[in-house]
KOLROKOL-773699 format. One line per field, with one value per atom (N, C-alpha, C): y, x, z; residue number from 1. Coordinates in steps of 0.001 Angstrom, whole numbers, plus 500000, padded with zeros to 6 digits. Atoms other than C-alpha are relative to their C-alpha. Layout:
v: [Y	...]
u: [X	...]
w: [Z	...]
nr: [NUM	...]
***
This chain:
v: [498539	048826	500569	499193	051178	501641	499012	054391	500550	499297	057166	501683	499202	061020	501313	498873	064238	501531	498469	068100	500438	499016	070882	501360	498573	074767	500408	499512	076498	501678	498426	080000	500741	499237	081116	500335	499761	083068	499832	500667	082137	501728	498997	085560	500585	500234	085276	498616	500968	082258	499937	499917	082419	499390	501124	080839	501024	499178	081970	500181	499490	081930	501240	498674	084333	500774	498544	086594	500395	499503	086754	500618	499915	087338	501795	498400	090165	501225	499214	091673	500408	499873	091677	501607	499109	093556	501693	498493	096326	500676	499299	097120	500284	499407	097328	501271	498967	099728	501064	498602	101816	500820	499838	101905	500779	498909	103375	500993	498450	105734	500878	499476	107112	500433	499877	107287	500928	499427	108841	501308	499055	111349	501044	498761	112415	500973	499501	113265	501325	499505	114969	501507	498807	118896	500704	499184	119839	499611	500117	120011	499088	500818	118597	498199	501255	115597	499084	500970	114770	499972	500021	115021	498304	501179	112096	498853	500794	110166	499551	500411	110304	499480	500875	109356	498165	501984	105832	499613	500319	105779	499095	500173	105677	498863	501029	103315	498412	501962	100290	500103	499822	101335	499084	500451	100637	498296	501308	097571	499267	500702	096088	499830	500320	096532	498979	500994	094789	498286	501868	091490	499595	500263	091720	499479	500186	091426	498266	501218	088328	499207	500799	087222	499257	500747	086726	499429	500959	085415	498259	501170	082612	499679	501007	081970	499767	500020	082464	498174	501279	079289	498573	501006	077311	498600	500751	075922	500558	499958	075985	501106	499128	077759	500738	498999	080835	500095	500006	080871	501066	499536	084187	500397	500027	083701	498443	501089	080099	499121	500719	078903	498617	501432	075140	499636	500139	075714	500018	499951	074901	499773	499482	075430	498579	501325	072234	499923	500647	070929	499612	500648	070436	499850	501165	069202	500706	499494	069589	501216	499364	071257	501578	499152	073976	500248	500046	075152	500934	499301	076657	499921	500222	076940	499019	501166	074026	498744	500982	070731	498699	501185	067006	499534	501102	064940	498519	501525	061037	499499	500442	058955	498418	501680	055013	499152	500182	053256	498509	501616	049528	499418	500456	047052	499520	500866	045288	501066	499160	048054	501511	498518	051424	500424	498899	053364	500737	499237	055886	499647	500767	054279	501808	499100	057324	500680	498585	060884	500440	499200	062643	500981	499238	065957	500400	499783	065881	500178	499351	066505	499998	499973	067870	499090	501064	064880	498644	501246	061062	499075	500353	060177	498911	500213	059899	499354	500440	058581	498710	500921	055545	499291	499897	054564	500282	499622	056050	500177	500306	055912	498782	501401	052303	499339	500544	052085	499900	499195	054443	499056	500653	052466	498979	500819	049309	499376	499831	050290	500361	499576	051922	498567	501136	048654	498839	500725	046673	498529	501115	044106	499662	500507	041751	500363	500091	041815	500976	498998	044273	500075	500052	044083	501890	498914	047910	500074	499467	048978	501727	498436	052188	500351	499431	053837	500191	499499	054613	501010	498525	057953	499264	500696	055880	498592	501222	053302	500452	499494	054269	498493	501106	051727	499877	500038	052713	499994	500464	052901	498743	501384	049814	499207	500842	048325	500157	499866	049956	499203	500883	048631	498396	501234	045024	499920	500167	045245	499948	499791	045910	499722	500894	042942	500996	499717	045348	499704	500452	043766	501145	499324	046218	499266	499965	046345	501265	498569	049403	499808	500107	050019	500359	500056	049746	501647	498599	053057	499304	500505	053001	500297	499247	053248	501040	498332	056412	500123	500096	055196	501132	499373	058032	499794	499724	057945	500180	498948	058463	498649	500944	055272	499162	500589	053473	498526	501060	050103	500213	499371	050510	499227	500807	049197	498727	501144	046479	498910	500775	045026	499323	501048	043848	499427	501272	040623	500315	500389	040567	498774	501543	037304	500568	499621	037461	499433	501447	034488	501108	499721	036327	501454	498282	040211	500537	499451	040997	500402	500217	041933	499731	499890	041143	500484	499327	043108	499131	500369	042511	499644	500419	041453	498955	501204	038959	500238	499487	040849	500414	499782	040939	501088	498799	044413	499325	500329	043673	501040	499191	045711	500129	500337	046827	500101	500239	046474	501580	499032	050339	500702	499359	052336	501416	498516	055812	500426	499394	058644	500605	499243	060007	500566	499230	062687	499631	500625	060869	498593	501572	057480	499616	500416	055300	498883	500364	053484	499234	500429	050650	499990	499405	051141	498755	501550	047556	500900	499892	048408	498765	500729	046719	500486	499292	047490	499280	501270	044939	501136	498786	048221	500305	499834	048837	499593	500822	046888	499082	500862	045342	500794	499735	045521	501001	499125	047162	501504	498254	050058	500680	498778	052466	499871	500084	051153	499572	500363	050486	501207	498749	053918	500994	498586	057442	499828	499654	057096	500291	499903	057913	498541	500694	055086	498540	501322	052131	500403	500381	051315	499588	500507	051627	500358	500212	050539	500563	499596	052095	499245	500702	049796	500292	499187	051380	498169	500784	049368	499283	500458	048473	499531	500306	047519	498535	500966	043860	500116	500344	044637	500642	499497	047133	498983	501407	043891	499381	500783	042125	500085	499511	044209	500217	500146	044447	498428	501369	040568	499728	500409	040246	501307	499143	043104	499525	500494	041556	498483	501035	038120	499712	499697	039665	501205	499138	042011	500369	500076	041687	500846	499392	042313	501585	498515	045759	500955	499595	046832	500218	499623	046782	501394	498834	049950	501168	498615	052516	499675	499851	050773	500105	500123	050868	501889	498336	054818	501098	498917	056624	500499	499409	056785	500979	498816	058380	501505	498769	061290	500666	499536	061636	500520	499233	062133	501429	498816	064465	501582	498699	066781	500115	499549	066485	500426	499934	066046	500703	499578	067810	501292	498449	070338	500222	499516	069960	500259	499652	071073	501079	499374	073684	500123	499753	074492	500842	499034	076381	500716	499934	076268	499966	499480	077506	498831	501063	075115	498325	501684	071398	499015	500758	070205	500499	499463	072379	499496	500643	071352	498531	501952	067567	500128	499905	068475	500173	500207	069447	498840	501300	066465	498577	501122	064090	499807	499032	065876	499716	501461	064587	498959	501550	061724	499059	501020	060574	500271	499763	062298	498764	500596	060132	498235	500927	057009	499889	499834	057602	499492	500232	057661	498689	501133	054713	498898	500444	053144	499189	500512	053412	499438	500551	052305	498514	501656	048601	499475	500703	048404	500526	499722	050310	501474	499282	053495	499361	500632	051499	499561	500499	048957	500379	498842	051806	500180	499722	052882	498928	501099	049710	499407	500713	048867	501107	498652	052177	499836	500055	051649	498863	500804	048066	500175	499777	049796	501170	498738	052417	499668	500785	050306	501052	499565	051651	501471	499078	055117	500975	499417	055590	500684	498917	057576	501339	499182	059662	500739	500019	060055	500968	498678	063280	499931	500253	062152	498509	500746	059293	500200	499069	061555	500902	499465	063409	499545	500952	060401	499906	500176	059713	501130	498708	063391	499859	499992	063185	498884	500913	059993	500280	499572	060855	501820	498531	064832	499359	500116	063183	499424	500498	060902	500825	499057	063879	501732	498155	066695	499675	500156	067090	500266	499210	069181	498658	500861	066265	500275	500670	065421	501404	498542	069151	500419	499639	070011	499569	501230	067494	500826	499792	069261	501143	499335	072022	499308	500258	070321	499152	500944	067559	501099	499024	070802	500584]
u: [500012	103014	500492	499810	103231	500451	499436	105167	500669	499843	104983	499946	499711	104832	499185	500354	103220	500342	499370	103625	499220	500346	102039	500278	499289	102402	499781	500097	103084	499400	500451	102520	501020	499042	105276	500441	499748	105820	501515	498317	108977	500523	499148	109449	500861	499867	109664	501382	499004	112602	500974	498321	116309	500472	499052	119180	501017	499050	122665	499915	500193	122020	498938	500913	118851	500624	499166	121189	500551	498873	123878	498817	500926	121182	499557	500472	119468	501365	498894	123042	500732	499331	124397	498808	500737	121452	499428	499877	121244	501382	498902	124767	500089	499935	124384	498805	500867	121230	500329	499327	123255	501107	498660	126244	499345	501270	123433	499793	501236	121975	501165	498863	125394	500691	499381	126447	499050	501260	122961	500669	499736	123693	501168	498969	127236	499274	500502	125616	498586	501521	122411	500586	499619	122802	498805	501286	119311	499879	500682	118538	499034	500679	115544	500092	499326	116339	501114	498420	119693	499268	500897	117016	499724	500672	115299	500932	498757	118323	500258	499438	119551	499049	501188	116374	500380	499664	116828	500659	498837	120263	499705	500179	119075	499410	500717	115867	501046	499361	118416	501127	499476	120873	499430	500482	118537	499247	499890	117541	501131	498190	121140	499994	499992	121073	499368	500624	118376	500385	499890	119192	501089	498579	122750	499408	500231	121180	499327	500390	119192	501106	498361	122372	500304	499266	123962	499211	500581	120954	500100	499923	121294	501178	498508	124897	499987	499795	124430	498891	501067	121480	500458	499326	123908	499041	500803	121161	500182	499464	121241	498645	501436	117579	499697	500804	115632	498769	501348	112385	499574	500334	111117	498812	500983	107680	499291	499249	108100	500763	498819	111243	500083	499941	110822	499356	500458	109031	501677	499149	111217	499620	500063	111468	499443	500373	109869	499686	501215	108420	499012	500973	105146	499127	500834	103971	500841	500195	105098	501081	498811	108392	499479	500359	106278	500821	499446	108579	499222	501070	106494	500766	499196	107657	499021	500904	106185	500364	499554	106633	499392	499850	107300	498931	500712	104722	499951	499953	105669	499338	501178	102852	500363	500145	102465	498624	501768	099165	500617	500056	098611	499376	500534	097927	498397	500983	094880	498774	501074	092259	500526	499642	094256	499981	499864	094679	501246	498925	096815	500544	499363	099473	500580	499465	101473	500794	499935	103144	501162	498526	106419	499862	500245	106991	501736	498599	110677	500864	499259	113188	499482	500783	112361	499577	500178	113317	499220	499969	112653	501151	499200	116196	500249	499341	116426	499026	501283	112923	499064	500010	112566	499834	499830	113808	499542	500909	112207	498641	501493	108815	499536	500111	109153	500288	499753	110217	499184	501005	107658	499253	501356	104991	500134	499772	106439	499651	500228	106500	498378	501889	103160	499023	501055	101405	499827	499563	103271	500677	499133	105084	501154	499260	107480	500883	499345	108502	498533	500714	107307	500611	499908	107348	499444	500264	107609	500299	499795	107109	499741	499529	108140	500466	499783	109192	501453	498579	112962	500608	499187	113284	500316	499708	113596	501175	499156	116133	501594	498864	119091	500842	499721	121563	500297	500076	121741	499130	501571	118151	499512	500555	117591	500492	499261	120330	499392	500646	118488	498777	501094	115377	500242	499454	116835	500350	499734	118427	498773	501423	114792	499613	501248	113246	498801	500965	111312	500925	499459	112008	499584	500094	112344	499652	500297	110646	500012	499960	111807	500701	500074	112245	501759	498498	116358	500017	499763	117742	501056	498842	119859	501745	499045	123387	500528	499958	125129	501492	498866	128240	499767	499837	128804	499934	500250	127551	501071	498615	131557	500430	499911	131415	501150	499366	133764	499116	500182	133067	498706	500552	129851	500012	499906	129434	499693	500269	127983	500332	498405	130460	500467	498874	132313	498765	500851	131245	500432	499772	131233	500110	500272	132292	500189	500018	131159	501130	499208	133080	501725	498624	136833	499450	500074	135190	501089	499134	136811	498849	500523	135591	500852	499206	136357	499458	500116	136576	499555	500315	135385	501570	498350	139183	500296	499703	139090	501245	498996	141587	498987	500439	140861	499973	499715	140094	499849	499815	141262	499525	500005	140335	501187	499511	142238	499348	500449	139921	499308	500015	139973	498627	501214	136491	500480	499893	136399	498885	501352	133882	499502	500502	132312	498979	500862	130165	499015	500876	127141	500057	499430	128633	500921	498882	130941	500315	500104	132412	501684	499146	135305	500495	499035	137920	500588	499461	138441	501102	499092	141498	500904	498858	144058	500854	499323	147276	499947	500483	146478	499611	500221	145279	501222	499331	148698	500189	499182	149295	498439	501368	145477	499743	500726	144070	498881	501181	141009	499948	500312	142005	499643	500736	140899	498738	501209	137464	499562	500592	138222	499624	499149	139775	499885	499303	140703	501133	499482	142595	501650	498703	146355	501152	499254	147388	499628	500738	144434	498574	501752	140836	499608	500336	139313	498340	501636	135290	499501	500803	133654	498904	501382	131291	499814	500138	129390	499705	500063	129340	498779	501173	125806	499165	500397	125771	499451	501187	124482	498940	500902	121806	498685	500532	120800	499700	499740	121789	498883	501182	119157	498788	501361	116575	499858	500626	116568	499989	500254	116451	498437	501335	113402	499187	501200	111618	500083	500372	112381	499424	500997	110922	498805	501114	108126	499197	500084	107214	498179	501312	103214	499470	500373	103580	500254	499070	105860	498544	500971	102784	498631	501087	100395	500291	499948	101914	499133	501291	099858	498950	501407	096589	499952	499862	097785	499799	499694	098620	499704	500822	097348	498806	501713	093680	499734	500475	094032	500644	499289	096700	498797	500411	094179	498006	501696	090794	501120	499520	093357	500129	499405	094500	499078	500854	091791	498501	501625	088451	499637	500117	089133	500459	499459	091366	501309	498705	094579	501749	498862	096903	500763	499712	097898	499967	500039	098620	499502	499906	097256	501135	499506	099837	500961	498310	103252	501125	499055	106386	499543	500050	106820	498900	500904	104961	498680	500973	102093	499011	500020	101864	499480	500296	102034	498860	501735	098938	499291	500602	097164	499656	500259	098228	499326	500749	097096	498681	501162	093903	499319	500642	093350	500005	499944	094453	499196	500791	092244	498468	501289	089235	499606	500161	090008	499908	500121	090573	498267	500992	087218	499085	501122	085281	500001	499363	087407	499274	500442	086411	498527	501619	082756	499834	500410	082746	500682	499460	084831	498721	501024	082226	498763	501473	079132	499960	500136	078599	499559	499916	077225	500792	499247	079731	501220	498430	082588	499388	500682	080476	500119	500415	080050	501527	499173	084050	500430	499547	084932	499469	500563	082722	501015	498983	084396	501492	498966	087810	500002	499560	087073	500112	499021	088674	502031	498904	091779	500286	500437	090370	500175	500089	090147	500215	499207	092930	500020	500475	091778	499119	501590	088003	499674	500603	087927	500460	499916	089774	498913	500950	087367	499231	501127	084844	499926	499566	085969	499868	500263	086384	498820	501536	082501	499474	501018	081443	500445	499109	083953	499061	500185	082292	498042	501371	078521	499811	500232	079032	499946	499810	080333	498796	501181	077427	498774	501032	074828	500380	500285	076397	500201	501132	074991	501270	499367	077977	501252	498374	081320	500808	499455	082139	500805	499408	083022	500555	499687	084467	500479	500081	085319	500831	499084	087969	498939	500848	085562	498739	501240	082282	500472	499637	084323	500207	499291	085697	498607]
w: [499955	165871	498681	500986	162893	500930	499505	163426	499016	500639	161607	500148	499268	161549	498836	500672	160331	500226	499695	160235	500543	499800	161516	500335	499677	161448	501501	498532	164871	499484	500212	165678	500199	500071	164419	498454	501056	161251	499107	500288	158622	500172	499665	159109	501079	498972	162417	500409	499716	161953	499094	500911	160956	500334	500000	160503	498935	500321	159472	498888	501342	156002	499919	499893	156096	500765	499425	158572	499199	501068	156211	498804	501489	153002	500111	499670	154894	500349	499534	156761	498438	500600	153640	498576	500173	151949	500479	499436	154617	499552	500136	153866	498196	501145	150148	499693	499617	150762	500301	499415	152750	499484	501021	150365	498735	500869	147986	499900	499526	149880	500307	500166	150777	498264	501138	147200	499506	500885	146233	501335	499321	149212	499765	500402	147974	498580	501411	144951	499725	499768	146360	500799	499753	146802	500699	499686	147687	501454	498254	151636	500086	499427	151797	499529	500442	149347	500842	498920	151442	501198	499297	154464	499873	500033	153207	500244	500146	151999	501364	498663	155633	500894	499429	157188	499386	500626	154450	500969	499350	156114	501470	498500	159391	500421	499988	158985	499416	500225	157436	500513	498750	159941	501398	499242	162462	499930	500472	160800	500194	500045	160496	501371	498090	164560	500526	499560	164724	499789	500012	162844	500608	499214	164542	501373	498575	168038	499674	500199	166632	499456	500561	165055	501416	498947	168486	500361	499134	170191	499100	500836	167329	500377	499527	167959	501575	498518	171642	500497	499677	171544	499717	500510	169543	499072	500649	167660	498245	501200	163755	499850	500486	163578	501791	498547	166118	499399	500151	166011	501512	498980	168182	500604	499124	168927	501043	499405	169443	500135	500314	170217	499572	500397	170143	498269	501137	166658	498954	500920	163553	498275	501214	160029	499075	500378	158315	498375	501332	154387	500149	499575	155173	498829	501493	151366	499217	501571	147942	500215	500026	149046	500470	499865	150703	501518	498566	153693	501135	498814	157239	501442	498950	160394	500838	499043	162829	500512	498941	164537	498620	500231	163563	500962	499318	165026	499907	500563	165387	501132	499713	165930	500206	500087	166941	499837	500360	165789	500575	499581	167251	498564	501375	164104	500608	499963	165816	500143	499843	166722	499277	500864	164607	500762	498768	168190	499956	499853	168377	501376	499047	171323	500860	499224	172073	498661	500698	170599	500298	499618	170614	498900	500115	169502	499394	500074	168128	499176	500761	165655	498493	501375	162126	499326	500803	160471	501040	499096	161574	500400	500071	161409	501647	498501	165613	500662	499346	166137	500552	499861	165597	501892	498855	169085	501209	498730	171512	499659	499960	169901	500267	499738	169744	501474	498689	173402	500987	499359	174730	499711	500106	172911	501194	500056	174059	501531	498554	177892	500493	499686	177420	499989	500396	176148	501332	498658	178927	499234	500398	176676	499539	499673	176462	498282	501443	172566	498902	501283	169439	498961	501590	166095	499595	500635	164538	498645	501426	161033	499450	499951	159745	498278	501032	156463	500193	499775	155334	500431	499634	156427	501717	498883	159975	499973	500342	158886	500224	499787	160917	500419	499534	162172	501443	498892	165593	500381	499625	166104	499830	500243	164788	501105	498773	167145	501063	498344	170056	500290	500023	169449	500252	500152	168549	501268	498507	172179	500859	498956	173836	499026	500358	172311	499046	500308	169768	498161	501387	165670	499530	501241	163484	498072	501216	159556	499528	500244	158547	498352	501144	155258	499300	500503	153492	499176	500615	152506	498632	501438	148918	501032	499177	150382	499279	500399	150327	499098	500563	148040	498722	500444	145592	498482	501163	141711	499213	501011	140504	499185	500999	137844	500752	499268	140366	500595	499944	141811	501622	499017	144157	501099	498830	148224	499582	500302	147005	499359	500354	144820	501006	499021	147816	501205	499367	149729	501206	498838	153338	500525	499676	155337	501490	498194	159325	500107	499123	160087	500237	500397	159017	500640	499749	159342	498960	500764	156176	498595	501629	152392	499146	501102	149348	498924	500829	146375	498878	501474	142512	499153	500310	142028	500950	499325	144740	501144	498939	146767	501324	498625	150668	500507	498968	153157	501534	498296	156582	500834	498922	159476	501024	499257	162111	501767	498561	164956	500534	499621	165500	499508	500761	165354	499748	500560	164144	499437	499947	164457	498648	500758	161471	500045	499928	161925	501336	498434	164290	500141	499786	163390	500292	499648	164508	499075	500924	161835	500269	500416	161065	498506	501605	158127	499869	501148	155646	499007	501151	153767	499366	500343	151501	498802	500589	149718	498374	501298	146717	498729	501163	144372	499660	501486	143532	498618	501192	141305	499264	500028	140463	498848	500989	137036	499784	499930	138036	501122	498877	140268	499653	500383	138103	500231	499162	139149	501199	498720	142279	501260	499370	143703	499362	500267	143007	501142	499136	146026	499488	501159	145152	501426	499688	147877	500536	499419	149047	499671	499965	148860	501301	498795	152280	499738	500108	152985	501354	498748	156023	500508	499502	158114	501121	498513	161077	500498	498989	163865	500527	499756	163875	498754	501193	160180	499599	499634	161360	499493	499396	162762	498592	500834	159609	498524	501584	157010	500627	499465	159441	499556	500000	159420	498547	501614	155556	499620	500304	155442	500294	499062	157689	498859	501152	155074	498938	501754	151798	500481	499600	153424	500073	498969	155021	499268	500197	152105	500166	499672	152124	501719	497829	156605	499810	500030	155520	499451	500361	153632	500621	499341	156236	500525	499304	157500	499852	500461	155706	500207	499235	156723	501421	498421	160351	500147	498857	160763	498739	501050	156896	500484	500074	157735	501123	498473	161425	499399	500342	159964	499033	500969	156982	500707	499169	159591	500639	499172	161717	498971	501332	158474	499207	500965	156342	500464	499896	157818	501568	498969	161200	499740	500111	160169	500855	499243	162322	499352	500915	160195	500796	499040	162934	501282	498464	166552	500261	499442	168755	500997	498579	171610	499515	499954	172177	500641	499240	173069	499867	500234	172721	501055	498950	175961	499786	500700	174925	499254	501963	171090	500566	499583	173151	500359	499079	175050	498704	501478	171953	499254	500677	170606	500239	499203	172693	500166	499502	173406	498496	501322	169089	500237	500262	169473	501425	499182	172454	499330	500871	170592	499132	501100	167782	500773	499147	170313	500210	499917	171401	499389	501699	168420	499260	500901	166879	501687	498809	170327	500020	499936	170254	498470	501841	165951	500677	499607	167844	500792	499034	170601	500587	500274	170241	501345	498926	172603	501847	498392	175628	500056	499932	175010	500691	499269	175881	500957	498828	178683	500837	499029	180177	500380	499672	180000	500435	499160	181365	501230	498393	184345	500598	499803	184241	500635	498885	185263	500750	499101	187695	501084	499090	190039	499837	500558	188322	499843	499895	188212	501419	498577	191845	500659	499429	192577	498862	501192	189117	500031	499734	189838	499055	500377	188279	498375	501952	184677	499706	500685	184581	499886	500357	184838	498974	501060	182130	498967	500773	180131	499381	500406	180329	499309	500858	179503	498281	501940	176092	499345	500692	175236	500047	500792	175622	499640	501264	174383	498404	501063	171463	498982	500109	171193	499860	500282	171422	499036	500657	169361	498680	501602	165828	499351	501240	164370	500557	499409	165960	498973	501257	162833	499480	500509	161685	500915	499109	164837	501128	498945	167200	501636	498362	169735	500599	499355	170166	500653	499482	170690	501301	498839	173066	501075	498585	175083	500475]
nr: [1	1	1	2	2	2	3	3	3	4	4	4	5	5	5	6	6	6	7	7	7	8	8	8	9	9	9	10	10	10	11	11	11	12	12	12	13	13	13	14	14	14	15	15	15	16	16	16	17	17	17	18	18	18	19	19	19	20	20	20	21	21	21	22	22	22	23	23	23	24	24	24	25	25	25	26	26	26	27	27	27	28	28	28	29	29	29	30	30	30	31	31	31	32	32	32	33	33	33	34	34	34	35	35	35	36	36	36	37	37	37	38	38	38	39	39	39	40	40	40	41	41	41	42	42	42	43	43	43	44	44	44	45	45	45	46	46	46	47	47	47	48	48	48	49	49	49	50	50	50	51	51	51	52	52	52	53	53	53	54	54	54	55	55	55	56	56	56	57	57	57	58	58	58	59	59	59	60	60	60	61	61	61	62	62	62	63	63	63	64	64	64	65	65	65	66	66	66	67	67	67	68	68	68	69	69	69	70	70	70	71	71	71	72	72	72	73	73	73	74	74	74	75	75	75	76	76	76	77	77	77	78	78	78	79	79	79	80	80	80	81	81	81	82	82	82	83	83	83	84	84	84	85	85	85	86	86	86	87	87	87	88	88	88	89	89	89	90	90	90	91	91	91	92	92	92	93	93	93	94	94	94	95	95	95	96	96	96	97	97	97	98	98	98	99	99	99	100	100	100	101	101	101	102	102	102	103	103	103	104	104	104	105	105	105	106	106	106	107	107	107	108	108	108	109	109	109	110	110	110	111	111	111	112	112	112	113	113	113	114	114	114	115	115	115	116	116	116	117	117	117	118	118	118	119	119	119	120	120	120	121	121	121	122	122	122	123	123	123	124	124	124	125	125	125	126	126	126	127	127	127	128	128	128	129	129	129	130	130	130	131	131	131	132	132	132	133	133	133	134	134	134	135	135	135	136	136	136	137	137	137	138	138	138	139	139	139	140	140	140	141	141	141	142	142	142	143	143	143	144	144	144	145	145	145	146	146	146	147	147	147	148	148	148	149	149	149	150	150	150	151	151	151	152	152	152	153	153	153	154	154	154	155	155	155	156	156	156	157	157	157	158	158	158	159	159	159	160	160	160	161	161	161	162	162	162	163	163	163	164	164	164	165	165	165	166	166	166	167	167	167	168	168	168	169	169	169	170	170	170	171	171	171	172	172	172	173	173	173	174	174	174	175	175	175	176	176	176	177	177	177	178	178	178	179	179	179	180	180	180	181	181	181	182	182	182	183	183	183	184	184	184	185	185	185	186	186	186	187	187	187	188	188	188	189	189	189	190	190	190	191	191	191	192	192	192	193	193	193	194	194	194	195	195	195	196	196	196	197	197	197	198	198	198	199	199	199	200	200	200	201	201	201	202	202	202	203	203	203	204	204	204	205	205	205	206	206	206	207	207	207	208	208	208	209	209	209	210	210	210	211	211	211	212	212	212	213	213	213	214	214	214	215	215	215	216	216	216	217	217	217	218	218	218	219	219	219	220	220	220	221	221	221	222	222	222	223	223	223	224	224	224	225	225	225	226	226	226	227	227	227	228	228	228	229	229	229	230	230	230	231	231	231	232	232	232	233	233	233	234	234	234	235	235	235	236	236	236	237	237	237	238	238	238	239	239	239	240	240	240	241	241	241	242	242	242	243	243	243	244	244	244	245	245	245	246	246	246	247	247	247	248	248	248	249	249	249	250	250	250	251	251	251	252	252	252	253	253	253	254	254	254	255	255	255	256	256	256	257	257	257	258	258	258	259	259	259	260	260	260	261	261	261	262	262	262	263	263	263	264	264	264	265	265	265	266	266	266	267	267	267	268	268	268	269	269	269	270	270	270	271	271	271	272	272	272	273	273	273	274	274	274	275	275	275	276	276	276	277	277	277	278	278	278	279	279	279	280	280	280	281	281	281	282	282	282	283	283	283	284	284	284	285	285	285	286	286	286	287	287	287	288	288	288	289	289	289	290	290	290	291	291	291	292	292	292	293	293	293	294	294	294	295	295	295	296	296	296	297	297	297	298	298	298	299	299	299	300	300	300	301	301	301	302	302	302	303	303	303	304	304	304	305	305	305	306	306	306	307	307	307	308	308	308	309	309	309	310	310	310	311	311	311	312	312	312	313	313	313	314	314	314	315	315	315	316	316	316	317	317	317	318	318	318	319	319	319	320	320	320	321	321	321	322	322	322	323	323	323	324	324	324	325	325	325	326	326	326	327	327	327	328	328	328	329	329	329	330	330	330	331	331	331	332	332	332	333	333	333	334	334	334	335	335	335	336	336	336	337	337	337	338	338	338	339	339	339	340	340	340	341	341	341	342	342	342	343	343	343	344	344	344	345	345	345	346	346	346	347	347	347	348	348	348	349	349	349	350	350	350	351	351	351	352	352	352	353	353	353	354	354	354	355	355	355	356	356	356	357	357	357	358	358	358	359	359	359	360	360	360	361	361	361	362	362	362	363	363	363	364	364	364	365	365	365	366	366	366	367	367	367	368	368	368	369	369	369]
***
């Protein structure tokens, strides 16, 4: 399985989506407007002139009300972004640092026939995704063990662990770690030994643990220290600290050392990923045109999505096994159908419309509907 992910705009304008910074930007703008128009007003002697003035007043007055009321509904949702035509829509990069409001789409392609497996509809990034796309597929297919490959923006260490627990190997691609650029001695410098669960430094001095985890932020993380920097030649590149050198290792940093073993091994397999799941994103966005939603809300947007991606099933379908060929293994399970009757009937019309209409190719969700 390859598992990967694309954008698309919703129907929801960026004007239409805030976040406390754009409150503050604008709140702060009505009130210098009004601080203006007040100042232009003490100053303004003529009736109808101070007329107008106070009209301004009024209109970014009434403005200011407004983004206040959206203010609270934003703190009241407790979400970081509002989006008010559709909520589940969010603020995304969808190329070339172009920001839009719209949805993450992460995708799973099978390596042996390029099928799109299954679809989720979920957080901006891919940070959290991993995981449950790979599970979903995994359950969907009906097997026992899976091999997923994926890109680094998916290279978490708790995802990986989850997967690794449900029999599915991760090849996901090693992130740089996130040790800090300050001419100091970097993570990598220090050796890990399983056996002890200790490191050692570029001085040969030991960090012990004491067993204890501790949360950082959405990780959970153990603290290697040792008092050996007083007095050590190289503290100035080991530390700033003004009293130890402690190393942070999350708790699932295994399974993440693993899974970058099995990719620098295996680098040729890691590389099949883009012929597994590039070419379907690049018929969906380029040569179809789905670069947008029609439909409101996440379950929606899913329908939509699905609704491509069986199109494209389809098509990719009959190019493996010839238009009768699909016909003839579709009849094959309507055993399985039975309690369906009416989506396997469905099935058949999608697969010979597609077969008799002239324009598909330019149009595909319409002519299939």
């Amino acid at each position: 399985m390859a598992i990967d992910s694309f954008k698309i705009r919703a129907q929801n304008s960026l004007k239409n989506n805030f976040n406390q910074k754009k409150m503050d930007r604008h709140l702060n703008y009505f009130n210098d407007k009004v601080d203006a128009y007040k100042q232009e007003l003490d100053a303004q002697d003529k009736p109808h002139a101070r007329e107008v003035i106070e009209d301004k007043i009024q209109h970014q007055e009434a403005n200011k009300k407004r983004y206040e009321r959206i203010e609270k509904e934003l703190e009241e949702s407790r979400q970081t972004q509002l989006s008010k035509v559709d909520p589940d829509a969010r603020s995304v990069v969808l190329h070339c640092n172009i920001v839009n409001v719209g949805y993450t789409i992460q995708a799973g392609c099978d390596s042996k026939h390029k099928l799109f497996v299954n679809a989720q509809t979920g957080d901006v990034n891919d940070t959290h995704a991993l995981a449950p796309m790979a599970l979903e597929a995994k359950e969907l297919l009906g097997l026992e063990s899976m091999n997923t490959l994926t890109d680094k923006g998916y290279t978490t260490s708790a995802q990986i662990a989850q997967c690794t627990q449900n029999n599915s190997t991760t090849f996901s691609s090693p992130k740089e770690h996130s040790s800090q650029k300050n001419g100091l001695y970097d993570m990598h410098a220090f050796v890990y030994n399983a056996k002890q669960d200790t490191y050692t430094c570029p001085a040969n001095n030991i960090l012990h643990t004491n067993t204890s985890v501790y949360q950082k932020g959405k990780h959970r993380v153990e603290h290697y220290k040792t008092k050996a920097y007083k007095g050590c030649s190289l503290r100035s590149e080991g530390t700033q600290n003004k009293n130890e050198r402690f190393i942070e290792r999350g708790i699932y940093q295994e399974e993440l050392e693993n899974n970058a073993k099995r990719l620098n091994k295996n680098p040729d397999y890691y590389r099949e990923r883009q012929q597994i799941t590039e070419h379907q994103f690049g018929t969906l966005k380029r040569q179809w045109g789905f670069t947008h939603t029609l439909m409101r809300g996440k379950e929606n947007v899913l329908t939509e999505v699905y609704l491509n991606f069986s199109i494209y099933n389809l098509l990719r379908a009959i190019t493996l096994y010839s238009s009768k060929g699909l016909i003839a293994k579709l009849k094959e399970l309507r055993l399985y159908f039975l309690s369906q009757k009416e989506l396997f009937e469905v099935l058949l019309r999608m697969v010979n419309f597609s077969l008799c209409s002239e324009s598909f190719s330019r149009s595909p969700i319409l002519d299939a509907a």
